[in-house]
C-alpha positions as CSV (number, residue, x, y, z in Angstrom):
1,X,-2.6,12.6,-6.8
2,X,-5.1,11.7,-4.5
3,X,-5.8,8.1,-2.9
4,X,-8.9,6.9,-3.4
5,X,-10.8,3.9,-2.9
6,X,-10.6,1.2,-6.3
7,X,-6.9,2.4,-7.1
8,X,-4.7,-0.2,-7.9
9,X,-0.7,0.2,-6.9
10,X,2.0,-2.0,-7.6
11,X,4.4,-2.8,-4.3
12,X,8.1,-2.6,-5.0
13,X,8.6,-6.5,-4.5
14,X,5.8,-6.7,-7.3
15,X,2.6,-7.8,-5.6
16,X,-0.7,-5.9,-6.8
17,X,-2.7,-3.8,-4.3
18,X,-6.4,-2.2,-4.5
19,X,-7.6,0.7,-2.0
20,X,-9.9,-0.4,0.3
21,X,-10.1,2.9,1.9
22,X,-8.6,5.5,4.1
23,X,-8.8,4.7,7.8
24,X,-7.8,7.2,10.7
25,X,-5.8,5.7,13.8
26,X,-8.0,5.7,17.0
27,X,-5.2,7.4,19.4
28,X,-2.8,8.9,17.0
29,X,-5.4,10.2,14.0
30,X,-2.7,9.6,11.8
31,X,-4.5,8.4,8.4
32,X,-3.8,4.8,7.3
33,X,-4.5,3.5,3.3
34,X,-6.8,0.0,3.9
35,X,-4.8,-1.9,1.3
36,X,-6.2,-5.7,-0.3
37,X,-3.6,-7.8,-1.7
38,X,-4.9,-8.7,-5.1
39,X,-2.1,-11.2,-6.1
40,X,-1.8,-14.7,-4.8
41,X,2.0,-15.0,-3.2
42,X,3.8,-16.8,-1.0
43,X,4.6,-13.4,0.8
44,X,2.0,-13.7,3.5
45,X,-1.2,-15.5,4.1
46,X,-3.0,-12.4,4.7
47,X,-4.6,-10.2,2.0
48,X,-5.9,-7.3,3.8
49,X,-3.1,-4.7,4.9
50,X,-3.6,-1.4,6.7
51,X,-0.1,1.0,6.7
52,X,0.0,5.0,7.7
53,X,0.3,6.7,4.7
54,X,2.7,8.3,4.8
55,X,4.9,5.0,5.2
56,X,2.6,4.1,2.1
57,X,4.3,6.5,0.0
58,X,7.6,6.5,1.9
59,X,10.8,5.6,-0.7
60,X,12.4,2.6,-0.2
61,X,16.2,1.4,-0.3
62,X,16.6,-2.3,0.4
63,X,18.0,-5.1,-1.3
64,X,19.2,-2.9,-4.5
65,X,16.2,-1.1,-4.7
66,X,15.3,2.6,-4.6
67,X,12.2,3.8,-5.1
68,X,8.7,4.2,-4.1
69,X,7.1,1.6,-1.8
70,X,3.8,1.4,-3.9
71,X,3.6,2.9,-7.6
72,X,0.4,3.9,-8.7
73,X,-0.7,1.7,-11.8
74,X,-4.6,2.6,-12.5
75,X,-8.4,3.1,-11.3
């Protein structure tokens, strides 16, 4: 599937994200997903996230968990 701008994903500790849009890094021009927090949480003041992508869709073993990072939940 491709990323794209209005997609919403689900992080694995269960906060809601929407695509902002696909950034590339100045030096590296690795691409990074521009990510809004769409929840209110006590995770972090901040709402808007930017991550490489490939760390966006990297699995994930922490704290009993295996998985995806983000799942993709709709449009």
């Amino acid at each position: 599937m491709e990323i794209e701008a209005g997609q919403i994903y689900k992080h694995y500790k269960g906060d809601a994200y929407k695509i902002i849009t696909l950034a590339k890094h100045s030096e590296t021009e690795e691409w990074m997903i521009v990510y809004e927090r769409l929840t209110d949480t006590v995770h972090s003041g901040y709402k808007i996230w930017a991550r490489p992508q490939a760390m966006f869709f990297d699995h994930v073993e922490k704290d009993g968990y295996s998985g995806p990072r983000f799942e993709y939940v709709s449009e």
